[in-house]
mmCIF file of the N, C-alpha and C atoms, coordinates in Angstrom:
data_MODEL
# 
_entry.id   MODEL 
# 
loop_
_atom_site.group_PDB 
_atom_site.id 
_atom_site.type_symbol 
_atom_site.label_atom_id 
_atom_site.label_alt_id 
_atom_site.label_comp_id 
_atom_site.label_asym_id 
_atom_site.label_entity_id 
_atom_site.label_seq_id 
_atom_site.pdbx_PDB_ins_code 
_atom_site.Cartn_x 
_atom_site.Cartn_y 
_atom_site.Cartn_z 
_atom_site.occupancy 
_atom_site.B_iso_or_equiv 
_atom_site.pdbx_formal_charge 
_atom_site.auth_seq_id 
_atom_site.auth_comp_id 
_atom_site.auth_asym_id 
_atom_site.auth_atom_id 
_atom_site.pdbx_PDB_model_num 
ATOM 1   N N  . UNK A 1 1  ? 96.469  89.643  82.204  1.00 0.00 ? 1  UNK A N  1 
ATOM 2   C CA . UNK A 1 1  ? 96.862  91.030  82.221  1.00 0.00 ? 1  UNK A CA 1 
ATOM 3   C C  . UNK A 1 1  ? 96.429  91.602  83.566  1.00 0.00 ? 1  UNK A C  1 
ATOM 4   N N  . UNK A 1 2  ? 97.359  92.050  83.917  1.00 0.00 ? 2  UNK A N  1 
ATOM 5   C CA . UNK A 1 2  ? 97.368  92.606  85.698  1.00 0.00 ? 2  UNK A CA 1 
ATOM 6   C C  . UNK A 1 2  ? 97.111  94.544  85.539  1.00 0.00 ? 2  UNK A C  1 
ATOM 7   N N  . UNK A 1 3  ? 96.814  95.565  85.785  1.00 0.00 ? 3  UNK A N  1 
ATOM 8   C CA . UNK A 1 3  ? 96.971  96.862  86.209  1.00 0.00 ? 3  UNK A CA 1 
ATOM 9   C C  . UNK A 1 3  ? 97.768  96.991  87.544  1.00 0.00 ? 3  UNK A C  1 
ATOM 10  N N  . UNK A 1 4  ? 98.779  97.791  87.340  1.00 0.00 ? 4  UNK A N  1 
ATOM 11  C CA . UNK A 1 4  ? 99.537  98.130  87.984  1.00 0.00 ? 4  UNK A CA 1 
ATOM 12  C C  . UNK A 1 4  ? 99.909  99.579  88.122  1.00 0.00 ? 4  UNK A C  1 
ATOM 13  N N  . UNK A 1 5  ? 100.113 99.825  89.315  1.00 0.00 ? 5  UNK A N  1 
ATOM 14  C CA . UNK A 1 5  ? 100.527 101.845 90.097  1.00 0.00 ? 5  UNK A CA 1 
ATOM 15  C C  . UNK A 1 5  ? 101.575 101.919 89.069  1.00 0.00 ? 5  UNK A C  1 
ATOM 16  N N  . UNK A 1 6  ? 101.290 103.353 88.178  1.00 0.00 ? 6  UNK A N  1 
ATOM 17  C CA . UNK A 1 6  ? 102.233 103.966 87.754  1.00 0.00 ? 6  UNK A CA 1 
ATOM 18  C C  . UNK A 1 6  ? 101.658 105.634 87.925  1.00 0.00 ? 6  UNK A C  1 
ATOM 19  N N  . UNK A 1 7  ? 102.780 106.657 88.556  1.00 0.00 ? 7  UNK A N  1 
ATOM 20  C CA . UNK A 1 7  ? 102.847 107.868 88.399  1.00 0.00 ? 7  UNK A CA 1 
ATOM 21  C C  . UNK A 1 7  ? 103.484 108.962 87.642  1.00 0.00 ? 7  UNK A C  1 
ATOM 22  N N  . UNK A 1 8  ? 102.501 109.523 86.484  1.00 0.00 ? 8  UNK A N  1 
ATOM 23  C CA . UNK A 1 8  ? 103.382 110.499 85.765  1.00 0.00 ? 8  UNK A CA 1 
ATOM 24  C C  . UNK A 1 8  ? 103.872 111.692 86.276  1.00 0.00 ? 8  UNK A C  1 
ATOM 25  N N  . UNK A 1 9  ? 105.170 112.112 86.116  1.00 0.00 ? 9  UNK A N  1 
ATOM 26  C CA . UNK A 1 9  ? 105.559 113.475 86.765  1.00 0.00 ? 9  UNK A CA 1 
ATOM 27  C C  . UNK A 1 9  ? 107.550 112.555 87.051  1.00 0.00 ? 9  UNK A C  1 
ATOM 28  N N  . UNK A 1 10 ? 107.533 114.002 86.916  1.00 0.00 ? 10 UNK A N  1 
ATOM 29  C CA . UNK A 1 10 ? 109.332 113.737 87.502  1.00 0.00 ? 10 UNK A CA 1 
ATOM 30  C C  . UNK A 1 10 ? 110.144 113.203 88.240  1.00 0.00 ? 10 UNK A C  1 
ATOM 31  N N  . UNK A 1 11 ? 109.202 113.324 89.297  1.00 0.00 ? 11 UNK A N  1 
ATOM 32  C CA . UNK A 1 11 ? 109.974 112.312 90.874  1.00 0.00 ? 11 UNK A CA 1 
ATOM 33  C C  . UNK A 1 11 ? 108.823 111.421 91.616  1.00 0.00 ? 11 UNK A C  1 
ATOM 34  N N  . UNK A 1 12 ? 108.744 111.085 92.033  1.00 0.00 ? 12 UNK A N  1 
ATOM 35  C CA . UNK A 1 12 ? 107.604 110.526 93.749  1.00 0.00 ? 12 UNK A CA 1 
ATOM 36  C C  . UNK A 1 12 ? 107.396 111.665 94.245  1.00 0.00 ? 12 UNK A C  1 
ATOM 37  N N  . UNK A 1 13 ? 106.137 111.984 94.432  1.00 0.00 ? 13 UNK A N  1 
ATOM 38  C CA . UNK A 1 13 ? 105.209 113.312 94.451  1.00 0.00 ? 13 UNK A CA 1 
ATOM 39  C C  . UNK A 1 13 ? 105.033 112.633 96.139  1.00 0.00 ? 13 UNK A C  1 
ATOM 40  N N  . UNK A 1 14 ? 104.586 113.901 96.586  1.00 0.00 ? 14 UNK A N  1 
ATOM 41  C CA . UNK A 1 14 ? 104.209 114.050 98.307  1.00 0.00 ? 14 UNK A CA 1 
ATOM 42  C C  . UNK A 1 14 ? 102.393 113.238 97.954  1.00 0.00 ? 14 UNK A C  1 
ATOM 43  N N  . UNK A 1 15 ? 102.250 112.752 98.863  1.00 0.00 ? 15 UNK A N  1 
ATOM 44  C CA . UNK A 1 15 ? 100.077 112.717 98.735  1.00 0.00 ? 15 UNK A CA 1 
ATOM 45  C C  . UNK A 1 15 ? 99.852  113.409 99.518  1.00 0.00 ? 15 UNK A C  1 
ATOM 46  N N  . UNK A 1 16 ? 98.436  114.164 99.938  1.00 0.00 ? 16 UNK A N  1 
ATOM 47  C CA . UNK A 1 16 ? 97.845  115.253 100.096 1.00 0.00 ? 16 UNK A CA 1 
ATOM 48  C C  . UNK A 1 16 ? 96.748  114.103 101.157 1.00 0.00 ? 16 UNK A C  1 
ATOM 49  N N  . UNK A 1 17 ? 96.044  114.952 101.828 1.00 0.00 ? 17 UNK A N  1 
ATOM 50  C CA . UNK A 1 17 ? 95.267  114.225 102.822 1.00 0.00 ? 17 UNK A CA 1 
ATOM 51  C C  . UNK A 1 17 ? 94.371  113.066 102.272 1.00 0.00 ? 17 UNK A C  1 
ATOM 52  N N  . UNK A 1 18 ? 93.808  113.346 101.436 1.00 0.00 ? 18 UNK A N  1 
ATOM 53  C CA . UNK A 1 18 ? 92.944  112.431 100.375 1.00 0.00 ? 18 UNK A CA 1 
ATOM 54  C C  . UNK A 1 18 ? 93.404  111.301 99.592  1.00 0.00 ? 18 UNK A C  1 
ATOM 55  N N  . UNK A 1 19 ? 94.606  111.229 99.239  1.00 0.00 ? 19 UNK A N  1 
ATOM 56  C CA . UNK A 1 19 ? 95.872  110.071 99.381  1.00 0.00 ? 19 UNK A CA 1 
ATOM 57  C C  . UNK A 1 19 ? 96.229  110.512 97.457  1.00 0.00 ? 19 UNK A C  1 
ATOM 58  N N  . UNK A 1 20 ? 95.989  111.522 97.676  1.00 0.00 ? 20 UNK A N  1 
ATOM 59  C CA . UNK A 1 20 ? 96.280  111.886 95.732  1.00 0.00 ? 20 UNK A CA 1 
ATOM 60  C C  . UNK A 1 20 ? 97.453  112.617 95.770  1.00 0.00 ? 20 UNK A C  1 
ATOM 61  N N  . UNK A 1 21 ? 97.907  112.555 94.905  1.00 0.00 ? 21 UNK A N  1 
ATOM 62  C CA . UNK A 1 21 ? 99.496  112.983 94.666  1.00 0.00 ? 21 UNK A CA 1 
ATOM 63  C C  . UNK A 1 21 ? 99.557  114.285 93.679  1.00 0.00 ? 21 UNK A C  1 
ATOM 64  N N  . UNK A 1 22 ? 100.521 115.462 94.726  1.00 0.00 ? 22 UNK A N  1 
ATOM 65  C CA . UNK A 1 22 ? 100.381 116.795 94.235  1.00 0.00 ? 22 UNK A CA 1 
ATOM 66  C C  . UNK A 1 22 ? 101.169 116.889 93.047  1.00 0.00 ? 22 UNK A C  1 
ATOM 67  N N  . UNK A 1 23 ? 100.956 117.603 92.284  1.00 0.00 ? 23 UNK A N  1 
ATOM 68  C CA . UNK A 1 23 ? 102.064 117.998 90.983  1.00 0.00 ? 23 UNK A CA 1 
ATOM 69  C C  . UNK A 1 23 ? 101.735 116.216 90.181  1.00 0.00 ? 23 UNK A C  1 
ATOM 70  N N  . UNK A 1 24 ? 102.244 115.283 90.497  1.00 0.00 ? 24 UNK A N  1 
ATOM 71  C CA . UNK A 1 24 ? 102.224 114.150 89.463  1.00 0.00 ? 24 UNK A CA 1 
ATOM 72  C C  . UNK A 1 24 ? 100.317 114.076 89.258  1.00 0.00 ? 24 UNK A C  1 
ATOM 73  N N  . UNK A 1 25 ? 100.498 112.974 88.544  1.00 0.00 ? 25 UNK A N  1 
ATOM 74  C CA . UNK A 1 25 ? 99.021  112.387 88.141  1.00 0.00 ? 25 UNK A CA 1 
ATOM 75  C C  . UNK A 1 25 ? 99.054  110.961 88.480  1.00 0.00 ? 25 UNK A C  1 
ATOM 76  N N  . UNK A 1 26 ? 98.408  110.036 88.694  1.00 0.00 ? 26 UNK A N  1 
ATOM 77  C CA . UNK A 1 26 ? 98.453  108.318 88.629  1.00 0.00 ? 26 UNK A CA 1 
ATOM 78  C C  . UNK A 1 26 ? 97.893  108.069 87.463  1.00 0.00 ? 26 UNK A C  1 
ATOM 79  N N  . UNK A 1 27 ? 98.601  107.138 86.900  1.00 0.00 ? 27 UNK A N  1 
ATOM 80  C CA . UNK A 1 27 ? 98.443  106.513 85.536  1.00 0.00 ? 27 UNK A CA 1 
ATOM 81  C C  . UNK A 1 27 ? 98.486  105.342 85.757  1.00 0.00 ? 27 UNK A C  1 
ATOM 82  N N  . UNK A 1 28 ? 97.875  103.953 84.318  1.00 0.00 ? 28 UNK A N  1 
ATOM 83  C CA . UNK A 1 28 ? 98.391  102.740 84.905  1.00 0.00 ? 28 UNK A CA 1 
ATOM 84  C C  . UNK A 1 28 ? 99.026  101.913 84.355  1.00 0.00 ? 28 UNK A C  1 
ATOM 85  N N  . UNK A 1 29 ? 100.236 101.274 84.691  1.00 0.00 ? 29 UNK A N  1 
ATOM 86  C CA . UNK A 1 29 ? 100.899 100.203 83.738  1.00 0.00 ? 29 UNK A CA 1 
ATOM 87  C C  . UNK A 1 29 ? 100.336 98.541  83.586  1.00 0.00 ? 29 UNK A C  1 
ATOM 88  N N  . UNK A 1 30 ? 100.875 97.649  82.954  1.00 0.00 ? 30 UNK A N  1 
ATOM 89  C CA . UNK A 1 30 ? 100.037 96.332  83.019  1.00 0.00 ? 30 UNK A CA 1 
ATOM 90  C C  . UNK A 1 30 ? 101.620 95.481  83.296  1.00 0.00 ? 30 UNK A C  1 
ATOM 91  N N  . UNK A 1 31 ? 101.084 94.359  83.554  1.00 0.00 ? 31 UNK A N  1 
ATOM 92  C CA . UNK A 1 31 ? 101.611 93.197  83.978  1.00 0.00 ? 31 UNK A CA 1 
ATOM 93  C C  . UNK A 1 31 ? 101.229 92.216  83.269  1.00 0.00 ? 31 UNK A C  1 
ATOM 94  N N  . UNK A 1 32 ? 101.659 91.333  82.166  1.00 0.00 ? 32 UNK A N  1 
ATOM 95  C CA . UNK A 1 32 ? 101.324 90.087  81.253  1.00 0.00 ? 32 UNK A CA 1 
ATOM 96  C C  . UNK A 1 32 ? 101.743 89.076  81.380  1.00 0.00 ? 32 UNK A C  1 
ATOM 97  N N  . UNK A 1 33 ? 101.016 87.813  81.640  1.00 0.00 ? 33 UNK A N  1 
ATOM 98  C CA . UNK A 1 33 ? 101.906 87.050  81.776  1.00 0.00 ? 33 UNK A CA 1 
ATOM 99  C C  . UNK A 1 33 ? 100.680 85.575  81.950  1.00 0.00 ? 33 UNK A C  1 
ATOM 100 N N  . UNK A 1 34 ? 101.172 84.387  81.771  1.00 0.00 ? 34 UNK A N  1 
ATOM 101 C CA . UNK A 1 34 ? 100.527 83.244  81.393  1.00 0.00 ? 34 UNK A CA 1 
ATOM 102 C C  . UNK A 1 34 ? 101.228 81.918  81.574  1.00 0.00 ? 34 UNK A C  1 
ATOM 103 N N  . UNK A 1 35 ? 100.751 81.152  81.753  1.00 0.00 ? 35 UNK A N  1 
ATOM 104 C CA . UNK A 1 35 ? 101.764 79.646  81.168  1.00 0.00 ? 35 UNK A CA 1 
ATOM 105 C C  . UNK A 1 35 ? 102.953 79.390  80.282  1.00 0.00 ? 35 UNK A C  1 
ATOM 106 N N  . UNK A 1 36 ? 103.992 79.465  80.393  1.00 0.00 ? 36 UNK A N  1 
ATOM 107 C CA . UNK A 1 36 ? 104.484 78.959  79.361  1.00 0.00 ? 36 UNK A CA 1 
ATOM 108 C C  . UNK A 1 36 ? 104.818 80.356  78.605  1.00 0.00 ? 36 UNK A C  1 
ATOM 109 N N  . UNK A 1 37 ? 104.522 81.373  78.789  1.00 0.00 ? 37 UNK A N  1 
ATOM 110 C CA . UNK A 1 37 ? 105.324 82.959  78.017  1.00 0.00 ? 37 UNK A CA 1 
ATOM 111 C C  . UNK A 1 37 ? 105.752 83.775  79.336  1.00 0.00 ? 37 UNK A C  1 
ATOM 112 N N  . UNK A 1 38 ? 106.721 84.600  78.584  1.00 0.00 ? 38 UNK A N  1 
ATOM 113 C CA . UNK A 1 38 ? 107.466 85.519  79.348  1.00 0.00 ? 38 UNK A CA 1 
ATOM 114 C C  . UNK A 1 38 ? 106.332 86.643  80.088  1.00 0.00 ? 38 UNK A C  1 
ATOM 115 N N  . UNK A 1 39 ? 107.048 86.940  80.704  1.00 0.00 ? 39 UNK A N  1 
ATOM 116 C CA . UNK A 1 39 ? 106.514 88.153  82.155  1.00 0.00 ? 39 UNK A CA 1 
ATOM 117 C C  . UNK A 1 39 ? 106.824 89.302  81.703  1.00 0.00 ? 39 UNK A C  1 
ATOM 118 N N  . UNK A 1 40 ? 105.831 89.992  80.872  1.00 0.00 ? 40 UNK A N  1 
ATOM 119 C CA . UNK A 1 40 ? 106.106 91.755  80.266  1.00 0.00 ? 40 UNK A CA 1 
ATOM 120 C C  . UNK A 1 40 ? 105.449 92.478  81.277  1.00 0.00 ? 40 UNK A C  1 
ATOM 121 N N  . UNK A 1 41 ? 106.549 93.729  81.637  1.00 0.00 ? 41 UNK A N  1 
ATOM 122 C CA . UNK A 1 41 ? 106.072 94.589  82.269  1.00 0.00 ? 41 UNK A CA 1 
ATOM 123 C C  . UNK A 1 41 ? 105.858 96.029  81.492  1.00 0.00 ? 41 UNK A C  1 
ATOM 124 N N  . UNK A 1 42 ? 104.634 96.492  80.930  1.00 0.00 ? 42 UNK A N  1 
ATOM 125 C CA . UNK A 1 42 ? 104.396 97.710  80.273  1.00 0.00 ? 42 UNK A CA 1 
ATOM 126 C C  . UNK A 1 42 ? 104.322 98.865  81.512  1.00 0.00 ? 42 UNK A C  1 
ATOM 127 N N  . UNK A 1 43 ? 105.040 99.817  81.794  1.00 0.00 ? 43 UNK A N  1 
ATOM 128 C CA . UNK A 1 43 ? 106.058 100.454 82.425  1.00 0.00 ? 43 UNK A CA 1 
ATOM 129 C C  . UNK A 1 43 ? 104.647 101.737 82.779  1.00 0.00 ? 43 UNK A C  1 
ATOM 130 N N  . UNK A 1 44 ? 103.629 102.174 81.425  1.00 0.00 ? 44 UNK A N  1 
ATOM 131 C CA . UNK A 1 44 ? 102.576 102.707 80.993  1.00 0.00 ? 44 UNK A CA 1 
ATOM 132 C C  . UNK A 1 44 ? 103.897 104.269 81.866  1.00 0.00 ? 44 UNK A C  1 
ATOM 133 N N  . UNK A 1 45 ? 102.744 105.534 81.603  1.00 0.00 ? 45 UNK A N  1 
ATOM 134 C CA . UNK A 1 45 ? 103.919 106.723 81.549  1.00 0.00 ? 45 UNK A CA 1 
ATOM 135 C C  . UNK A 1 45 ? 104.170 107.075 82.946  1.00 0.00 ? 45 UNK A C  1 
ATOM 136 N N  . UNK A 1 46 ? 105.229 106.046 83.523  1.00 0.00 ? 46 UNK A N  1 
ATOM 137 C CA . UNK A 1 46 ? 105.854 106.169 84.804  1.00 0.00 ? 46 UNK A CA 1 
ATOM 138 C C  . UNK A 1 46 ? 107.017 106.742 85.161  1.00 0.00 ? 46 UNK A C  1 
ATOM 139 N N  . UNK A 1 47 ? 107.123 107.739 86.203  1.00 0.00 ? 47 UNK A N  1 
ATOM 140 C CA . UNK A 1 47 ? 108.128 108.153 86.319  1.00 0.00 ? 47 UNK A CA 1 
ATOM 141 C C  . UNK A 1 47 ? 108.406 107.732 88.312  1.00 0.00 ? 47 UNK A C  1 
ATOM 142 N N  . UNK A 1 48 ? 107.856 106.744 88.873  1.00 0.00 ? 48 UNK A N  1 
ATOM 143 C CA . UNK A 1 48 ? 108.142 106.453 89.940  1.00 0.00 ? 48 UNK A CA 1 
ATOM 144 C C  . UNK A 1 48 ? 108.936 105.411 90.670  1.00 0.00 ? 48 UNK A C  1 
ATOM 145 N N  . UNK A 1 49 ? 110.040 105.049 90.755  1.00 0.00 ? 49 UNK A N  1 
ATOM 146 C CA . UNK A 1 49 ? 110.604 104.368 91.197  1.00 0.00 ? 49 UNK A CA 1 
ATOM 147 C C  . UNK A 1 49 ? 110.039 103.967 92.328  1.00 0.00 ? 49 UNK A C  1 
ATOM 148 N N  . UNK A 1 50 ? 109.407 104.373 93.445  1.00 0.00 ? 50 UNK A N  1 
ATOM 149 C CA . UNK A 1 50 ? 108.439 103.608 94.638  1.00 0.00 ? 50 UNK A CA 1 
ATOM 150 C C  . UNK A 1 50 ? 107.347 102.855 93.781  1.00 0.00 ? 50 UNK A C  1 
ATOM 151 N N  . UNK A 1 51 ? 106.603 102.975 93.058  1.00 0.00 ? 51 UNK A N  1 
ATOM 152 C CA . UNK A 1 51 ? 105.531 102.257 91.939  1.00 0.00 ? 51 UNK A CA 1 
ATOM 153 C C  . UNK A 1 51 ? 106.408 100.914 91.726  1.00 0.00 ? 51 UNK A C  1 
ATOM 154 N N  . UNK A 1 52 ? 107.443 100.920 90.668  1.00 0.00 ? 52 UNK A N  1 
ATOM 155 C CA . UNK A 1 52 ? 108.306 100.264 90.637  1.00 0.00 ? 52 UNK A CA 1 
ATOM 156 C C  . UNK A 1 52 ? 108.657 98.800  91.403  1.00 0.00 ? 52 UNK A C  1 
ATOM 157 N N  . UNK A 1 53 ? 109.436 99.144  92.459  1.00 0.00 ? 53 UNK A N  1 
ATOM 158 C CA . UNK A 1 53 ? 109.955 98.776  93.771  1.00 0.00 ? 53 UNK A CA 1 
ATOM 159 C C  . UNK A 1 53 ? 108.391 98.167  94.231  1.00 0.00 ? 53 UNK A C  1 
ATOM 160 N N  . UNK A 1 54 ? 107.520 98.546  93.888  1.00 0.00 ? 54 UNK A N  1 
ATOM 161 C CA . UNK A 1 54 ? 106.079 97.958  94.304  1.00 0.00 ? 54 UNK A CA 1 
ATOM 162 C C  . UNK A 1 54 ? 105.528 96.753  93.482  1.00 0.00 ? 54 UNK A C  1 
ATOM 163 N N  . UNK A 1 55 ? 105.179 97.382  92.257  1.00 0.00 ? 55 UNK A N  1 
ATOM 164 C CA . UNK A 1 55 ? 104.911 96.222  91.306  1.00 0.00 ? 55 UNK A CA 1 
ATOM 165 C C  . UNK A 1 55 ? 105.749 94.598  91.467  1.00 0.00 ? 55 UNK A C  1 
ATOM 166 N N  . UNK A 1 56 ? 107.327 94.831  91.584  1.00 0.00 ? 56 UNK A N  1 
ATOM 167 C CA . UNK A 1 56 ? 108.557 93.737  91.855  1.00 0.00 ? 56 UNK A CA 1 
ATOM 168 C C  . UNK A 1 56 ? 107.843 92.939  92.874  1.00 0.00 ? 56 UNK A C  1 
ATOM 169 N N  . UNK A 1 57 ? 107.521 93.878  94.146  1.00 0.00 ? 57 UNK A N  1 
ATOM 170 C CA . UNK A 1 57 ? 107.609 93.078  95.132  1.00 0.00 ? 57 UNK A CA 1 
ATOM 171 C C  . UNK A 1 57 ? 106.421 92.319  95.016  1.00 0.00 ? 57 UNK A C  1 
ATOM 172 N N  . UNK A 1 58 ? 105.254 92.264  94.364  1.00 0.00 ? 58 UNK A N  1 
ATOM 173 C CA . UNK A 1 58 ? 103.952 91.898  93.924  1.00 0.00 ? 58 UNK A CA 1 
ATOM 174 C C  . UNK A 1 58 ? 104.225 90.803  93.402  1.00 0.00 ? 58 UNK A C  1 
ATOM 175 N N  . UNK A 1 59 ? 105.023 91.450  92.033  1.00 0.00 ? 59 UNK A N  1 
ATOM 176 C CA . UNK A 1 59 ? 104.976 90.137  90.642  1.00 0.00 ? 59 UNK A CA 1 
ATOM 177 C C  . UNK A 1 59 ? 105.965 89.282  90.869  1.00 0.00 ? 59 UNK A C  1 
ATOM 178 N N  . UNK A 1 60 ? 107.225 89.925  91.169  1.00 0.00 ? 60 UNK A N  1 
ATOM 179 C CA . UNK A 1 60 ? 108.278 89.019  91.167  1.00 0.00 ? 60 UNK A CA 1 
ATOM 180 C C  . UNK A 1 60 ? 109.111 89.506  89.938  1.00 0.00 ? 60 UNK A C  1 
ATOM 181 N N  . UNK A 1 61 ? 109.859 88.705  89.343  1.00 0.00 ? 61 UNK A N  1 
ATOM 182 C CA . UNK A 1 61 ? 111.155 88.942  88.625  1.00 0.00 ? 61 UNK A CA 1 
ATOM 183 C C  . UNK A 1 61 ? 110.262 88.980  86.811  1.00 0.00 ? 61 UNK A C  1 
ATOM 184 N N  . UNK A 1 62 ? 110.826 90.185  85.903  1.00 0.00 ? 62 UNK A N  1 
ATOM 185 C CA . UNK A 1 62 ? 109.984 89.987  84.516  1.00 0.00 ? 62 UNK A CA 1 
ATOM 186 C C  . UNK A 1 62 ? 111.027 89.867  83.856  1.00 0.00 ? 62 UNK A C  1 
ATOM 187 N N  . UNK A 1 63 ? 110.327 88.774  82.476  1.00 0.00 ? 63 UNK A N  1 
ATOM 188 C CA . UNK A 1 63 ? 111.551 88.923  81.781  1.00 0.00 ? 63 UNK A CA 1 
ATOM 189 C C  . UNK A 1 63 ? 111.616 89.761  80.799  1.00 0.00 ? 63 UNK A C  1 
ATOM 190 N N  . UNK A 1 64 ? 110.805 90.658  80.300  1.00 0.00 ? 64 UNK A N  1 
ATOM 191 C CA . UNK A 1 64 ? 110.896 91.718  79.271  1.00 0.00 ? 64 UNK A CA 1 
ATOM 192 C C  . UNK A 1 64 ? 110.214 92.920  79.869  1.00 0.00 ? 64 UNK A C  1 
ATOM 193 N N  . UNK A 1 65 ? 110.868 93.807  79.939  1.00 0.00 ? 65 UNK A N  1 
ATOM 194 C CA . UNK A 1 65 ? 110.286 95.251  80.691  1.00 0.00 ? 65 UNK A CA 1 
ATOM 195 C C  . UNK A 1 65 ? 110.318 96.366  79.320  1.00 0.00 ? 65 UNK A C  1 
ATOM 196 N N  . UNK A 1 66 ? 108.673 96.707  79.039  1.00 0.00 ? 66 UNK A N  1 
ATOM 197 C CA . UNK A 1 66 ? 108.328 97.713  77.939  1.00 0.00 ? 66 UNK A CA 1 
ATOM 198 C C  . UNK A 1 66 ? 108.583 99.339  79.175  1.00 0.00 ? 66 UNK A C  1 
ATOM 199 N N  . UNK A 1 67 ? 109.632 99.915  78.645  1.00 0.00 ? 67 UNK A N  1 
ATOM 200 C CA . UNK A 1 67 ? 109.397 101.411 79.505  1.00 0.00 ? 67 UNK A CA 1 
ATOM 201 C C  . UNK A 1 67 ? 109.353 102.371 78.328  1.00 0.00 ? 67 UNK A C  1 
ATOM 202 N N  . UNK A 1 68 ? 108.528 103.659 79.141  1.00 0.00 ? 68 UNK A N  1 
ATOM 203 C CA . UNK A 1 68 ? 107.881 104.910 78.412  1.00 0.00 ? 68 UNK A CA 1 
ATOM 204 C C  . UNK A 1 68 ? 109.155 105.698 78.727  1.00 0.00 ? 68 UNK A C  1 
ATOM 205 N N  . UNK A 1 69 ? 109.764 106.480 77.752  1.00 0.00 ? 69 UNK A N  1 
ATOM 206 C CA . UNK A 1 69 ? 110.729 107.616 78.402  1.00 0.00 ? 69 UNK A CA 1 
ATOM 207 C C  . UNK A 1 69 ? 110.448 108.846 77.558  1.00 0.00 ? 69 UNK A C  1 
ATOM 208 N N  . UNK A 1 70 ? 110.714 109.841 77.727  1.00 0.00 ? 70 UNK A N  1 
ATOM 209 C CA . UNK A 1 70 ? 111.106 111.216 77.054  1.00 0.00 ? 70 UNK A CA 1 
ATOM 210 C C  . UNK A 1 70 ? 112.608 111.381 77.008  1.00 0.00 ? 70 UNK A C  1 
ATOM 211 N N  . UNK A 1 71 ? 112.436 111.639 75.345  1.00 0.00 ? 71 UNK A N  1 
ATOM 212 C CA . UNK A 1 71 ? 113.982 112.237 75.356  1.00 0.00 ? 71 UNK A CA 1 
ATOM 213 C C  . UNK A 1 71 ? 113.725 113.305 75.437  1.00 0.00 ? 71 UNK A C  1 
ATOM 214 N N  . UNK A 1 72 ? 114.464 114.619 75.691  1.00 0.00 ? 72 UNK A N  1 
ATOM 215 C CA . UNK A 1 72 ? 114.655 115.814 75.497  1.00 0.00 ? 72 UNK A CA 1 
ATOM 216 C C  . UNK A 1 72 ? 115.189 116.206 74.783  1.00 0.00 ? 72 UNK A C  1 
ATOM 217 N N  . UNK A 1 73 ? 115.546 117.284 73.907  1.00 0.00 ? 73 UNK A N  1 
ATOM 218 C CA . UNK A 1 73 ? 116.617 117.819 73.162  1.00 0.00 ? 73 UNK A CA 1 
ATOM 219 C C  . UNK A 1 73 ? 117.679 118.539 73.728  1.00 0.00 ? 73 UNK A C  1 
# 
């Protein structure tokens, strides 16, 4: 089990001098994976496509991706 960048909030937030991100929060997702079983990516409550695009380029290709969403009404 790996921890992996995930940011809650609506879009990819600006960072601030201190390298923290305004309006979102950082949260963290996991990465699973072993011998012989599939590559789960738990998504944890991300709304960042740069996070994303990050984790890939790290892990490589998963074969089951757990994602967090909100529906709205």
């Amino acid at each position: 089990m790996t921890g992996v960048p995930a940011v809650h909030g609506p879009a990819d937030g600006q960072r601030d001098e201190g390298g923290n991100v305004n309006v979102n929060c950082e949260v963290t997702g996991f990465v699973l994976s072993g011998a012989g079983i599939p590559t789960v990516y738990l998504s944890g409550d991300n709304a960042s496509i740069g996070a994303v695009a990050e984790i890939a380029a790290r892990t490589g290709p998963v074969d089951v991706a757990v994602l967090f969403v909100a529906m709205r009404p």
